[in-house]
N, C-alpha and C positions, 0 to 999 in steps of 0.2 A: 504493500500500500504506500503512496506517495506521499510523503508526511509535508505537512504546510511549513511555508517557509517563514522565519520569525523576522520584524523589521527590529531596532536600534530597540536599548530596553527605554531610551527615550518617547517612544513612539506610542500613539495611543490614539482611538477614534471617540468621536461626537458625532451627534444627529443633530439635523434639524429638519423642522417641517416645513413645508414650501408648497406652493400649491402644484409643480410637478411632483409632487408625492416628499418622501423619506431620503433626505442630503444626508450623506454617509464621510462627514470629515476626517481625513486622519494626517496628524500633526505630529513632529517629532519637537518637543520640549514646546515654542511657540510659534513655527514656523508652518504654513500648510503646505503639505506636499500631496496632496491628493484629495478631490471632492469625487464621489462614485454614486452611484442612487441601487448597489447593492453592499452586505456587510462585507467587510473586508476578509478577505480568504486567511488571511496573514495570525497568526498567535499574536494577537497583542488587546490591551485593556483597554475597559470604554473610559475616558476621562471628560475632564470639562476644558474645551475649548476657549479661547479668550473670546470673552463678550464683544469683541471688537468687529471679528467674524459673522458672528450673527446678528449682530448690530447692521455692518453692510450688506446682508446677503439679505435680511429684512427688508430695506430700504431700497432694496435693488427691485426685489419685485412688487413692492407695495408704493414705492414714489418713483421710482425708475432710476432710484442712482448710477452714476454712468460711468464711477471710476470707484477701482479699491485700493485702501490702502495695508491692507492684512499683508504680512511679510510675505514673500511665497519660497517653494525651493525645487528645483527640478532635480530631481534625484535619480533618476530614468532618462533614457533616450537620444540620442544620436547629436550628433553636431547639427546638422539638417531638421533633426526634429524639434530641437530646442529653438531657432532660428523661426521655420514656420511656428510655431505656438506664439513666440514671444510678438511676433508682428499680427498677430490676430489683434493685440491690442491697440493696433493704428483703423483698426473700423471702429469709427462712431458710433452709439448708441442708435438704435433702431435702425440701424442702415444694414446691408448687405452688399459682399463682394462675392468674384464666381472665383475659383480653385482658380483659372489661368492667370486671373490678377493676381494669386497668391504666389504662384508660381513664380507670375513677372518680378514681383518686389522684390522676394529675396535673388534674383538672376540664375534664376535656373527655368526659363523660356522653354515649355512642353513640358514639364515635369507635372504635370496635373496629376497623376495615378500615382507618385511616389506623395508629392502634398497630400491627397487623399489618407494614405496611407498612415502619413504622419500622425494627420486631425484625428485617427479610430484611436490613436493611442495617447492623445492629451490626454494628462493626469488633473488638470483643472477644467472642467470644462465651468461657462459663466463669469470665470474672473478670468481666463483665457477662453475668447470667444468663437470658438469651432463652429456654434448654430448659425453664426452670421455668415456661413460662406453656403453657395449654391451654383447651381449649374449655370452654363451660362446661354441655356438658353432657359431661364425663370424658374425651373422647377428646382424643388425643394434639396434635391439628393439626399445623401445619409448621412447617420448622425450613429455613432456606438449604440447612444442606448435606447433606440429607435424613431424613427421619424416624429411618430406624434410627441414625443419630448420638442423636437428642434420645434417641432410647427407650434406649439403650445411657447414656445420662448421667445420666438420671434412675435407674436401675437402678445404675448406680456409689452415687449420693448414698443412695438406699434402702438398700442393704447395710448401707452404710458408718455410716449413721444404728445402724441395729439393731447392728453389731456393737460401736457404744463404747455401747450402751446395756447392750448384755450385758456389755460390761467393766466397766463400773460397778458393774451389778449383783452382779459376782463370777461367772457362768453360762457367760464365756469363757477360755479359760486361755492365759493368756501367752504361753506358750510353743506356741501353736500362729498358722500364719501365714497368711491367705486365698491361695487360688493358684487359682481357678476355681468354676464353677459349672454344677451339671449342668442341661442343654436339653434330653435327652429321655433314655429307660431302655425299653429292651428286654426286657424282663421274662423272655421264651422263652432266652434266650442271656444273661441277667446280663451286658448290656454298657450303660453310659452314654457317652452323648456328650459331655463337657466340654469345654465356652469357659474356656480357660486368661488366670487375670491374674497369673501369676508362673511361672517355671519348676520344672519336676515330670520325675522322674526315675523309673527301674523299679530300685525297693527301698526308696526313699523308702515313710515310713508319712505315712498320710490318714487325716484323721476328716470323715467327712463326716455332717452339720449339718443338722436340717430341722425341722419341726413335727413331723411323726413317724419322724425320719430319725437316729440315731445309730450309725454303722456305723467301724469303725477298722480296718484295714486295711493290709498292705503291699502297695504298688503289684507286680505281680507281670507285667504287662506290657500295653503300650501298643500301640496302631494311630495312622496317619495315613494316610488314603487307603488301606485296607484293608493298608500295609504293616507289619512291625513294627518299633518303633523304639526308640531305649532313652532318649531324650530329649528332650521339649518345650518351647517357647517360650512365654515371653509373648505372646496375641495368637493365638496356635494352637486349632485344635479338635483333639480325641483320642476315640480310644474307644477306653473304660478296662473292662477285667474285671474285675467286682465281686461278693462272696462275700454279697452281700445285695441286698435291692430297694431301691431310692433314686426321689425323685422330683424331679420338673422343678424348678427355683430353686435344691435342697437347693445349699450352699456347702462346698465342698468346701475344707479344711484340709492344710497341710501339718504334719506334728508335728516341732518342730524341739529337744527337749529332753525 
């Protein structure tokens, strides 16, 4: 039997939640050298991570922070692979590049399939940005720990772009706080589907947000699995009965003032 390999006796992992599920940190003494979204194969103990980490990784999906300052350490991987990883961090926040641009910048011109190669085996993926590259003719391509993560991350940074853009602009009101997004609407039965990213209660008011979507609303009652319920999760899907038509992406609001 292959016995599991042990990292530094410095070395130790942390969790955190996030709305792609269960972030699997693991840190030698304060340094991160690895974020996985399964437990680590490796002999080592769970400990507590510096608040600092989950401070930003918090922030990153709940206001869209767009830089970290958590130490990192690459501990793994090739001259070539440390080079593509470290220049992921020259794509902007909510933007996307395709493999050939990644390619180009470090000057190795056609090397898309080895870049590829490289991005399965980031050890940071989020604070070294892998989701933000793609094909270059639009479509998504792959991600290690499978597409609907990337598309789920990219959709985080999308929002998150537009809604400090409407803050700025003055178009968002403060006082109101993103908590979901509706995925589909039934239009015969005025029910929406929503992917919840904060918790959502029945009585709580919602305004919910679109291109042609401004609907406000008290929450007057919830389903999960056809059942009814009086409260949801971060992370949860719902279907919510609503006194208007809404459509697929509209962002749904909680009004908190």
């Amino acid at each position: 039997m292959k016995q599991k390999m042990s990292l530094s006796a410095m070395s130790f992992y942390d969790i955190v939640e996030s709305p792609i599920g269960t972030l699997y940190l693991v840190l030698t003494d304060k340094i991160l050298i690895r974020i996985g979204f399964k437990r680590p194969d490796e002999l080592i103990r769970k400990g507590e991570a510096p608040p600092l980490i989950k401070k930003e990784l918090k922030e990153y999906f709940e206001n869209g922070r767009e830089e970290f300052t958590q130490k990192i350490g690459l501990t793994k991987g090739t001259e070539f692979d440390k080079k593509v990883w470290l220049t992921l961090k020259e794509i902007p926040y909510g933007d996307t590049r395709t493999y050939k641009w990644l390619a180009e910048k470090i000057g190795k011109i056609g090397a898309c399939r080895a870049v590829g190669q490289a991005l399965s085996r980031n050890p940071l993926p989020i604070l070294l940005p892998c989701h933000r590259i793609i094909e270059s003719d639009g479509t998504i391509g792959g991600y290690s720990s499978g597409i609907d993560i990337k598309r789920r991350l990219l959709e985080i940074e999308y929002y998150n772009k537009i809604n400090k853009e409407r803050l700025r602009c003055g178009s968002i009101n403060p006082m109101e706080v993103e908590v979901g997004r509706i995925t589909h609407f039934y239009n015969k039965i005025g029910v929406a589907v929503v992917e919840l990213s904060g918790p959502l209660q029945v009585g709580d008011t919602i305004h919910i947000s679109g291109h042609t979507t401004d609907l406000t609303q008290k929450v007057e009652s919830m389903q999960m699995e056809h059942q009814n319920i009086q409260r949801a999760e971060n992370g949860q899907g719902i279907g919510l009965k609503l006194n208007g038509e809404v459509k697929e992406k509209d962002i749904v609001y909680k009004v908190t003032g």
